[in-house]
C-alpha positions in Angstrom: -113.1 283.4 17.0 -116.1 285.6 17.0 -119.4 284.2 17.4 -121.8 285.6 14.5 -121.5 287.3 11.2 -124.7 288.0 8.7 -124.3 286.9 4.9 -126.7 288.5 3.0 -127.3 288.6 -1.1 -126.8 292.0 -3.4 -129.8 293.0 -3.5 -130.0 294.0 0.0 -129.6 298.4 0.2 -128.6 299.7 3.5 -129.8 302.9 5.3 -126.6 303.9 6.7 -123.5 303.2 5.5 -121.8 302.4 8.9 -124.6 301.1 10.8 -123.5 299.4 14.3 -122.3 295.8 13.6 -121.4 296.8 9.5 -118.0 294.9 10.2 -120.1 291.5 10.4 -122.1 291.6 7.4 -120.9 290.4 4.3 -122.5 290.3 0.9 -122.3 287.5 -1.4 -122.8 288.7 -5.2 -125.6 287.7 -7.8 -125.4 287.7 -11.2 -126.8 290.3 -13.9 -127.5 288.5 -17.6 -129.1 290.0 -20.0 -133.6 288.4 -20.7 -133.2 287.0 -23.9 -135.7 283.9 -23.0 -139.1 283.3 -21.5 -140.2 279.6 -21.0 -138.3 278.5 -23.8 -138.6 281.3 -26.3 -136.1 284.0 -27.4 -138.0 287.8 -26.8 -137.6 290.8 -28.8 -136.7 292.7 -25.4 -134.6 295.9 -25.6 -130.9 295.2 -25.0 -131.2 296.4 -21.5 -133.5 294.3 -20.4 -131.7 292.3 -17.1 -132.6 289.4 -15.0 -131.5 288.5 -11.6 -128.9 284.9 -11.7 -128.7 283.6 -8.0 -125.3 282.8 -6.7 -124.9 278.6 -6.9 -124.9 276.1 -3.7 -121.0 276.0 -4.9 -120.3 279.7 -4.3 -122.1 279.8 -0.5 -119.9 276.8 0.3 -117.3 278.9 -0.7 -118.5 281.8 1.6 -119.6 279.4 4.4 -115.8 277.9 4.5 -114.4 281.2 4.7 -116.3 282.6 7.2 -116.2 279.8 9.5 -112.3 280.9 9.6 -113.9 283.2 11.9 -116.8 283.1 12.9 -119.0 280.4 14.7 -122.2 281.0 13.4 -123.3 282.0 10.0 -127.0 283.5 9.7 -128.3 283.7 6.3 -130.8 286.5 5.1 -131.6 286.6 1.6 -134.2 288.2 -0.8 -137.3 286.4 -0.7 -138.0 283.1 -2.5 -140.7 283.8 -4.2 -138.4 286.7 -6.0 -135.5 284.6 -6.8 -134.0 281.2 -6.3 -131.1 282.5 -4.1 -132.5 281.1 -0.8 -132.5 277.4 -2.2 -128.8 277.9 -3.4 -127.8 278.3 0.6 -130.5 275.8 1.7 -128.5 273.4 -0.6 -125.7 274.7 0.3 -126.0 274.6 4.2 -127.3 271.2 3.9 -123.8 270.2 2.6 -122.2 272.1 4.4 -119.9 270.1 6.7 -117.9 272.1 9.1 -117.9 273.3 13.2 -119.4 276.4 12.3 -123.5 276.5 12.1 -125.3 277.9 9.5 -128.9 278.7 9.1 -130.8 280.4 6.4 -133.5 282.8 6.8 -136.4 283.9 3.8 -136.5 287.4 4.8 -139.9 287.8 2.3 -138.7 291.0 1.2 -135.4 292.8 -0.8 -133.6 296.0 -1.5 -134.0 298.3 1.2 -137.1 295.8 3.3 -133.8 293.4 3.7 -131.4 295.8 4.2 -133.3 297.0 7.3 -133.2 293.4 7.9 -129.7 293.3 7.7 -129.0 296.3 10.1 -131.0 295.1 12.9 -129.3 291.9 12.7 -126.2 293.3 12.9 -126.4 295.7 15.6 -127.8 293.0 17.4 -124.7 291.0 17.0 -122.1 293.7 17.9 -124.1 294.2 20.9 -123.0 290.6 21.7 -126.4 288.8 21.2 -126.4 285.0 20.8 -127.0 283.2 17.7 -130.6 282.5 18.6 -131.6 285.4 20.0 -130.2 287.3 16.8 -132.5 284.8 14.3 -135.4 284.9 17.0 -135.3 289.2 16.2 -134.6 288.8 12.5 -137.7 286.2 11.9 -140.1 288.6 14.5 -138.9 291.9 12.3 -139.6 290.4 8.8 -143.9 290.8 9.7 -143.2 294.5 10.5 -141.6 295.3 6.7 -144.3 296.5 4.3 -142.8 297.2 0.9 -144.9 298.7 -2.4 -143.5 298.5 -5.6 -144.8 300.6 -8.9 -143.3 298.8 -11.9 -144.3 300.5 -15.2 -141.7 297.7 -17.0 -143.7 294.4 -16.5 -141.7 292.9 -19.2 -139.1 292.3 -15.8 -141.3 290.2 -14.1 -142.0 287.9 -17.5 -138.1 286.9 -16.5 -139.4 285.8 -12.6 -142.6 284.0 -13.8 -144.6 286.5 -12.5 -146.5 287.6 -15.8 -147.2 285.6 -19.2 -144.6 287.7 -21.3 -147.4 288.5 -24.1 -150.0 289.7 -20.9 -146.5 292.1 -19.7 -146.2 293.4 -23.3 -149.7 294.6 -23.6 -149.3 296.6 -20.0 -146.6 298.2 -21.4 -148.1 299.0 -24.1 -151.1 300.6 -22.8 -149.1 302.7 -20.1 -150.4 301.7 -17.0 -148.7 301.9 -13.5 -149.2 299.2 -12.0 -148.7 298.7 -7.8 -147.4 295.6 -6.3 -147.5 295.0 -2.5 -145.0 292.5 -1.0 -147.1 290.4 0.9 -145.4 287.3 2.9 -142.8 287.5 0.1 -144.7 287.7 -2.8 -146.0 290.2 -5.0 -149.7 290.3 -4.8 -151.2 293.4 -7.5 -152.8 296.6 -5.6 -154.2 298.2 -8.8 -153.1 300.1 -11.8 -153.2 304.0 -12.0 -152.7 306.0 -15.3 -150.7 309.4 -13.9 -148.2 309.8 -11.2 -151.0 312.0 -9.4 -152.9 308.9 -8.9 -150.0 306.8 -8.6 -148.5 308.8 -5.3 -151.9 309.4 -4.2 -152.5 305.4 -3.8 -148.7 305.6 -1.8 -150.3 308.3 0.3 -153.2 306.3 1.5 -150.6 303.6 2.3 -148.8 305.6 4.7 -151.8 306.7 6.4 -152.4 303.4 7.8 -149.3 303.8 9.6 -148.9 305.8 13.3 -145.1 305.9 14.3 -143.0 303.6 11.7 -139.8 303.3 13.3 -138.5 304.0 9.5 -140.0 304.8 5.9 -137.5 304.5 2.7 -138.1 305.9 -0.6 -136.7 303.8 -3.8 -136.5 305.7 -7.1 -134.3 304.9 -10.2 -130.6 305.4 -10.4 -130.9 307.4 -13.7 -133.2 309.7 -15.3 -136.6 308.7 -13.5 -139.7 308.8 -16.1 -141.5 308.7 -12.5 -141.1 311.8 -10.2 -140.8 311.4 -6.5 -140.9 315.3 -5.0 -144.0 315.3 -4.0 -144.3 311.8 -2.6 -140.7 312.7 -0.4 -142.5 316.1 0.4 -145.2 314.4 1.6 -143.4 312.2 4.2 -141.5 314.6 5.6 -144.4 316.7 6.5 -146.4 313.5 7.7 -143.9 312.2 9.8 -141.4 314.4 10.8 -140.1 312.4 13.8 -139.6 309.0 11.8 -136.3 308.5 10.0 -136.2 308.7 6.6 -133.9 307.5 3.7 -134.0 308.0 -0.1 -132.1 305.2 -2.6 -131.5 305.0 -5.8 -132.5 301.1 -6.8 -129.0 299.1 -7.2 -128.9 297.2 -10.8 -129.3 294.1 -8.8 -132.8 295.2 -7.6 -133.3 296.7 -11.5 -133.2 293.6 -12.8 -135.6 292.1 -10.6 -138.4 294.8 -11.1 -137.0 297.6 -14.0 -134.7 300.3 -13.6 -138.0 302.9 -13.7 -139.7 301.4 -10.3 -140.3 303.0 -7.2 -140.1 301.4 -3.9 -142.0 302.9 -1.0 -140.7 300.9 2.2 -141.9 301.2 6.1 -140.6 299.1 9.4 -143.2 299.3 12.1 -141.3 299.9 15.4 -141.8 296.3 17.4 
């Protein structure tokens, strides 16, 4: 039996597609339903219009069983709490969980790519044979040195979370606004709201400058046809910091429907 595998949720977007340790991560799926209802109400949202459904306590005793065929030790890294309910589902889950194999469940405070680096290091940390504790010990130090922004020009998304009144979203839609998020200690605290994409990469620009040598800087952009154009902001990473690894992604539906298909995602890991 091998001694650790990494379970992780969907909304977690990896660097590499075959990064060391890949074989021990496995992915256990959300749910995508459309946002037809805000504290009790029906909305007048465009059919597009997603939310994020964790996977139930049920479905990671399902995974936990099956891994524990084998492996002897489960960590759990999922998208942060204060995003989605998906960590309380394998809390509840772990609590019942009744079997040789241990589980424990970490918040990472982040998603998308901030969790898949996450992931990664987790993984090559357990294909380099690392034990159990010394793989959560890494994973709970490296979640303090991912800093995530988030530009969300469709705030009507975060009406589904509870992070906006839906009538205060509406209006910010309505008057066109960019608005920047930071993730801070899982949570997405408001940075301020820019009116053109000038200003908008600008205020990204200034981020990055408060970083030295980030051991790696990600770029999230939508899958589609972006209203928001990233050139210059890519442009401007590449000439900043040409020794630090970079990585572009188009944002999966999963992390759509927490935050719109039209956000941009700037990411950085601070080496440790």
């Amino acid at each position: 039996m091998s001694s650790v595998c990494i379970l992780t949720d969907s909304t977690a977007q990896f660097t590499r597609p075959n990064f060391p340790g890949h074989d021990l991560v496995y992915v256990i799926p959300c749910e995508i339903q459309p946002l037809t209802q805000f504290e009790g109400r029906r909305l007048a949202l465009p059919s597009a219009t997603r939310c994020l459904v964790p996977p139930t306590p049920a479905e990671f005793l399902k995974f936990y069983g099956q891994l524990s065929r084998q492996y002897a030790s489960i960590l759990v890294v999922t998208l942060s709490a204060a995003l989605n309910p998906t960590l309380l589902a394998a809390q509840e889950a772990a609590v019942q969980y009744n079997n040789h194999t241990s589980v424990q469940v970490v918040d990472s405070q982040t998603t998308a790519v901030g969790l898949g680096l996450l992931v990664e290091s987790a993984a090559e940390a357990a294909a380099q044979g690392a034990s159990f504790q010394e793989i959560e010990r890494w994973v709970r130090a490296a979640i303090a040195r991912i800093y995530m922004l988030f530009c969300i020009p469709e705030l009507t998304y975060l009406s589904g979370s509870g992070y906006l009144n839906y009538s205060q979203a509406l209006v910010g839609e309505m008057m066109g606004l960019l608005p920047i998020f930071s993730l801070e200690e899982g949570s997405l605290t408001p940075m301020e709201k820019v009116r053109t994409q000038r200003h908008l990469f600008e205020s990204f620009q200034e981020f990055l400058d408060e970083f030295e040598d980030p051991a790696h800087i990600a770029l999230m952009h939508s899958a589609g046809h972006p209203i928001l154009r990233t050139r210059p902001l890519r442009q401007y990473v590449l000439e900043s910091f040409p020794q630090t690894p970079f990585s572009e992604h188009p944002i999966n539906p999963y992390v759509a429907a927490l935050f719109g298909p039209q956000s941009i995602g700037l990411v950085i890991m601070e080496n440790a």
